[in-house]
N, C-alpha and C positions, 0 to 999 in steps of 0.2 A: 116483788117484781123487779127484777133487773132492766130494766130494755137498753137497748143499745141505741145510741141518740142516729136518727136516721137522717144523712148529707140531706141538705134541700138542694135542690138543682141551681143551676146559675147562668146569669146569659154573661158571664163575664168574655165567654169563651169566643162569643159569635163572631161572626165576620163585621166589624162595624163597618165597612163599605157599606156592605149590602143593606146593616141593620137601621139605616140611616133610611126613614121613611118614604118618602120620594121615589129612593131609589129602590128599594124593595117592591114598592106597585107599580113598578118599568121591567122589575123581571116579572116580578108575578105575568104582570100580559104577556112579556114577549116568551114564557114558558108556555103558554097557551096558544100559540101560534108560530106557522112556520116563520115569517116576516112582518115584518109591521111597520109602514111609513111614520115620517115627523107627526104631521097631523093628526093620522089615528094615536098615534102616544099622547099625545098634545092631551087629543080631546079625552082620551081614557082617565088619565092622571091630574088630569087638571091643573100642568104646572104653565107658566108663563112659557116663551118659544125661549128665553134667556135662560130661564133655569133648566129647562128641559135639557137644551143645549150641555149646560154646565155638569147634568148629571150623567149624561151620556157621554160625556169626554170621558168622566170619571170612570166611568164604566169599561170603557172600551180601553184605556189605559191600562186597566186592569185584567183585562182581557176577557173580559167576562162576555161584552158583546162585540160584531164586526156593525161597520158604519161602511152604508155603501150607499154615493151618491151618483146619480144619473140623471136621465129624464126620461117622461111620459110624454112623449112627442116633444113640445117645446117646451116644458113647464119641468123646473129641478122637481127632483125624487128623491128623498133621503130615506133609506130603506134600512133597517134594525135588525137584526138576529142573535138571539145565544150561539156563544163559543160553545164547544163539549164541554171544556172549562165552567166557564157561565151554568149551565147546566148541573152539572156536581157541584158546584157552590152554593148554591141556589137551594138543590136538593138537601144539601147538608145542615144549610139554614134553616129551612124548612123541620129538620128532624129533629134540632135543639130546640129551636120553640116548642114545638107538641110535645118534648120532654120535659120542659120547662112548665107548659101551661098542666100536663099532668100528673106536676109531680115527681116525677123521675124517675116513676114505675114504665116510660117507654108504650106503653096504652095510645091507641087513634082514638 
């Protein structure tokens, strides 16, 4: 038997933005939604208001998400949404992992 040794797949390639945990369950939600305040993140993710902060700067730098701050009568509003950007990043991520976790046969 010859076989040909078969590549195992690799997350070398990923986005480490994204792949940096925190930050990846801030898109997960906000792919889930058209918008998403501070506090709904907050409480989703479970990160402190400091790091939350710190990963959405990142993010938004990146252009992954827009940060749009206002108000609900008199109380700040700090409002979250994916770029199109953000979106195709995200999605792309998405499709290395499940290539990754299956192998590299590309399988849901």
């Amino acid at each position: 038997m010859n076989a040909e040794p078969q590549s195992q797949p690799s997350l070398t390639g990923v986005d480490r933005l994204i792949h940096e945990p925190s930050r990846s369950v801030i898109l997960a939600v906000l792919s889930a939604v058209k918008s998403a305040d501070f506090l709904y993140l907050q409480r989703e993710t479970g990160l402190t208001k400091g790091n939350l902060t710190v990963h959405l700067s990142k993010l938004e730098a990146a252009g992954f998400i827009t940060i749009e701050k206002t108000y609900r009568g008199k109380l700040p509003l700090t409002l979250c949404s994916l770029t199109e950007q953000g979106k195709l990043a995200f999605e792309e991520y998405r499709q290395q992992l499940r290539k990754f976790v299956n192998g590299g046969n590309g399988n849901q």
